[in-house]
C-alpha positions, 0 to 999 in steps of 0.5 A: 454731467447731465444736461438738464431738459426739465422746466427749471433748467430750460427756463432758466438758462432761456433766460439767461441766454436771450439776453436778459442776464447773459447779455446784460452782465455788468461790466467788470475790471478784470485784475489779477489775483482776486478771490471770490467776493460775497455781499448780503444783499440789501432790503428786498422792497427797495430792489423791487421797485427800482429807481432808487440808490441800490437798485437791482440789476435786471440780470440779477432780477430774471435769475431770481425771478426763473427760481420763483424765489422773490425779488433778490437784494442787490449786491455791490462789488468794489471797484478794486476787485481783481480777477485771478490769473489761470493758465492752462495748455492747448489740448488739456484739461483745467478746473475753474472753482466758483466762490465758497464752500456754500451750497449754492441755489443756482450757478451761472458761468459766463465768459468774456473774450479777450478784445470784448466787453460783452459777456457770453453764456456758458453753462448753468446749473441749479444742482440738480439740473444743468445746461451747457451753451451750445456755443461753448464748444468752442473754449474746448468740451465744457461740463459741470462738476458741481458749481466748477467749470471744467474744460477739457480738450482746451482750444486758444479760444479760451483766452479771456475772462470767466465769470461765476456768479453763484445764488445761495441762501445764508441767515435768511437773506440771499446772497451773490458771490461773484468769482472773477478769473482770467485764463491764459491758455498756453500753446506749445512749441511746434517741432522746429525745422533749420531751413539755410539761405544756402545749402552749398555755400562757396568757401568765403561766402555768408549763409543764414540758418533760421530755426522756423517755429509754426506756433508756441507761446512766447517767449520762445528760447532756441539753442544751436547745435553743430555736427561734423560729419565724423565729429562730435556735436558740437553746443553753440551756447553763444547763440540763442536767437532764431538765426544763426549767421555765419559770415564767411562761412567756411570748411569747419562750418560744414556738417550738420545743424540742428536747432531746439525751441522751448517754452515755459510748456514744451521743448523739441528739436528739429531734425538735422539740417546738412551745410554743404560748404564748396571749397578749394581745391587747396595747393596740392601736396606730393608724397614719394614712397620710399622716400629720398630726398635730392636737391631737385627734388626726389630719388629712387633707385632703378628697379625699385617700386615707387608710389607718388601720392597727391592730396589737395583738399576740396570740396566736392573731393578733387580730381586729379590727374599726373604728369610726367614732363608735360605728358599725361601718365596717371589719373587719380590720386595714387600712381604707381611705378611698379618697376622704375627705370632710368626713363621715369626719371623727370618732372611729375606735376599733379593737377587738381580740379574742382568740378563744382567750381572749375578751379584747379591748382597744380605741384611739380616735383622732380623724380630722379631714378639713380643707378650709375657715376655719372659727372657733368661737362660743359663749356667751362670744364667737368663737374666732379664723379658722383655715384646715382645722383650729380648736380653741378652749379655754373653761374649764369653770366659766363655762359651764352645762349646754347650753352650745352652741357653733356652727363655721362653715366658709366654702369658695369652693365653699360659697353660704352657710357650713357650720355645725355644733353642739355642745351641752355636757351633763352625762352622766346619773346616775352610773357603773355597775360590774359584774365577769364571769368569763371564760376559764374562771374564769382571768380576772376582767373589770372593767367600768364604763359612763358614757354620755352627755355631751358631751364623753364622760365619761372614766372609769378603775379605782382599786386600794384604795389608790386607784392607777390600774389603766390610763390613762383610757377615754370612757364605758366603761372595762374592766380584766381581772385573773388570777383567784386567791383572795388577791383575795377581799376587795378594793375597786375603784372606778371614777373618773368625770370630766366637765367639767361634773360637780363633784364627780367621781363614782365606783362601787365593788364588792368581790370575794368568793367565794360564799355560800349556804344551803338552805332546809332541811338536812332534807326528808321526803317520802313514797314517791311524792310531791314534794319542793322543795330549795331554795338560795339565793346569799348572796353573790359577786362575781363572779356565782357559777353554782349547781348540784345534785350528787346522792348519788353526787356527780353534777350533777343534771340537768333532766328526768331521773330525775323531776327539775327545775331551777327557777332564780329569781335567786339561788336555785336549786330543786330539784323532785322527782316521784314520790319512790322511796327506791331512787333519790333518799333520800340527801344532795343538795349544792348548789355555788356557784361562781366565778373565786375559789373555791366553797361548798356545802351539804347537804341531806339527803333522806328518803322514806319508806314509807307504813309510816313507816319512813325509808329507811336514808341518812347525813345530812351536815350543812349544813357538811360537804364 
């Protein structure tokens, strides 16, 4: 559309523009749902002199008077009047019509901000000529199409009230039509983005996913959606918020996630999202090929191939490492007998380690490799022959510490039987409990140690109620427990059984937070000299790690500023050279710390001047935080 330079146009709209109809618009009621309005205007004498009933607006009147028409007849509106509702999206094109089908003399478009009461200029046109406010710019690129407003490129701007008022001639009088809209203009949804509390949550622990929307009209719908990493999506249609919980998190939950965000103008997906869930690693499980089961455990026949495997579920995947009676054989999942003799015959235990957590859990079993008769005799008699494979049961009362027991195998390619010894012996002392911290505090490890004997004392962890935590290990027995602080207070006892002990023995230990105490809450030294801050660990369990914060609440450390550490046990000194009162007065705080909470206390450190005046410092007690 043309904008006009010619004496109408350039008149007109510097009129409408500095103040005389586009800033004194009347006030309008904006509703919804209306149609254009037309009144006659009443008798052109009394319009003109104003002061009266009915007089004319002075909008109205410079509009008529840059057209040289003559003094316009006033036109009412009714107090009821609504303006109609438009939506348009952010980036489009929408057509604002203006009144009737008349052909009108002048058209004069206005618009009113959402939050003003002040209508602005827009665009003017008289069909032959038209102009458009510079400043119209910002309701996005504004032209005329006849008496329509068109804005295309439409900018959030744009939301509020448009106005049209339009001048034309019908039986001889002239008439005003006003046309009242109000535009919503809609933006749409950015693509979304998943951002996780935790990408690699531990197993049992809570993890919030958040679908984050830049921008977009409300309301705004999200949707979920899960992806193993060898699986099938899955729909979460339970879920429609922003965030999604999940509380504990654990393995199933791993893979990756993606949100979609939709509105009443547009829909988009994020891009996938992966939770990585640490866990395990869990109980191993052992498999022998071929497979042959025995009392004990498994069996093979001599110089055939045998395969053990070990699998044990976790997250990053497990290390594992075999055992052949406490000796190291194998690392890896597999290992291989490519030929068995009767020396590979014994206890296999594979161990499995969980490098991100440092937790491990461990499996025996038994490999017998049979290739004779072999029979049993002790001290109460023989056992019965058997081909490959004997077990032989006594009970444990009738017989004494050092009971020995011989089998004797006979093969045709043996000269003389093969024997072997066994000698029953109780283990020495008693078990021995002690508890560790791993994983940054979040884990407690239980551990008791029984060694020796024969057969392996079995040993197995009881809650206060004398309940057993797992099922029964040989001479070490480990159980690990989350860290929180309800634990502090709790008993444990570690269960020992051996055929030859009577009655059973046991260990006990208690968890508790840490406390401590400082040898002094005051210490005086002069300028220059030396100073000893002492601290001593009262209790804790698991063992708790000590340290010093300084004045500004920073750790101190070993050989800087004239300090040094001296750890003996559980005390933990401090030891200052060279006192300056700039540097070092003020109140030093010693921490203890473990997996079930932490405890300090104040020591407050004066040095003084030769003169005997203290430095200024605020002493805490050996109580205050």
């Amino acid at each position: 559309m043309a904008r006009g330079d010619g004496s109408l146009g350039s008149s007109l709209f510097a009129n409408l523009g500095q103040g005389s109809l586009g800033s004194r618009l009347p006030q309008h009621s904006w509703r919804r749902n209306s149609r254009a309005r037309s009144n006659p205007l009443q008798e052109g004498g009394r319009g003109a002199q104003g002061g009266e009933a009915g007089a004319p607006r002075p909008a109205q009147t410079s509009c008529i008077a840059a057209l040289s028409l003559g003094p316009p007849h006033p036109t009412h509106r009714g107090p009821d009047e609504e303006a109609t509702s438009i939506q348009g999206v952010r980036g489009g094109s929408v057509e604002l019509a203006c009144g009737s089908g008349l052909a009108p003399l002048v058209v004069f478009w206005s618009f009113t901000p959402l939050g003003s009461l002040t209508p602005r200029p827009v665009a003017v046109t008289n069909g032959a000529e038209s102009k458009v406010e510079a400043g119209a710019s910002a309701l996005g690129a504004v032209s005329l199409r006849n008496s329509s407003l068109v804005l295309r490129e439409l900018r959030e701007g744009a939301r509020g009230h448009f106005l049209c008022q339009a001048l034309h001639v019908a039986g001889g009088q002239l008439h005003t039509t006003y046309s009242y809209l109000s535009m919503a203009v809609l933006v749409p949804v950015s693509k979304p983005r998943v951002r996780l509390s935790d990408l690699s949550p531990v197993e049992g622990t809570s993890v919030v996913a958040t679908c984050a929307v830049r921008e977009g009209t409300e309301p705004v719908t999200f949707a979920w959606q899960h992806r193993a990493p060898q699986g099938q999506e899955e729909e979460l249609v339970e879920v429609t918020e922003r965030w999604l919980r999940l509380d504990p998190v654990n393995r199933t939950h791993l893979g990756w996630y993606i949100c979609s965000a939709h509105n009443a103008v547009s829909r988009l997906s994020s891009d996938g999202t992966f939770l990585d869930v640490i866990y395990g690693p869990d109980n191993p499980v052992i498999s022998v090929e071929p497979l042959g089961f025995s009392e004990e455990g498994f069996w093979a026949k001599e110089r055939e191939e045998v395969t053990l495997s070990c699998l044990a579920g976790s997250n990053p995947p497990s290390h594992y490492v075999w055992l052949r009676d406490h000796t190291q054989v194998h690392t890896g999942p597999v290992y291989t007998i490519t030929s068995a003799t009767r020396a590979h015959t014994g206890l296999y235990t594979c161990l499995a380690r969980n490098s991100r957590l440092d937790t491990r859990t461990q499996a025996s079993a038994r490999l017998t490799i049979y290739s004779a008769q072999l029979q049993w005799e002790g001290p109460q008699g023989a056992s019965p022959t058997a081909l490959s494979n004997v077990t032989w049961s006594q009970p444990a009362t009738q017989l004494p510490n050092g009971s020995v027991f011989v089998c004797a195998g006979q093969h045709p390619a043996l000269a003389l039987p093969a024997l072997c010894r066994i000698t029953l012996w109780d283990p020495l002392q008693s078990p021995t409990c002690w508890t560790t911290a791993t994983v940054e505090d979040q884990f407690i490890m239980l551990s008791c140690e029984w060694p020796g004997g024969q057969p392996p004392a079995l040993l197995s962890w009881l809650d206060g109620q004398q309940q057993p935590l797992d099922g029964s290990s040989p001479s070490l027995a480990v159980h690990l427990l989350q860290a929180q602080e309800d634990l502090a207070g709790r008993e444990f006892t570690c269960q020992g059984t051996h055929p030859l002990r009577v009655p059973d023995p046991h260990c006990q230990l208690q968890l508790e937070a840490p406390q401590l105490a400082v040898a002094q809450s005051l210490v005086s030294v002069l300028e220059g000299g030396e100073a000893w801050l002492g601290c001593t660990l009262l209790r804790g369990m698991p063992p708790a790690r000590l340290l010093w914060l300084g004045p500004q609440r920073q750790q101190v450390e070993g050989g800087t500023s004239g300090f040094t550490l001296h750890p003996e046990g559980a005390q933990l000194h401090l030891h200052l050279r060279d006192a300056d009162p700039a540097r070092h007065r003020g109140s030093y705080r010693c921490v203890a710390r473990n997996a079930l909470g932490s405890s300090s206390r104040s020591v407050l450190l004066e040095v003084r001047s030769e003169s005997g005046v203290a430095g200024a410092c605020v002493w805490r007690g050996a109580g205050a935080p």
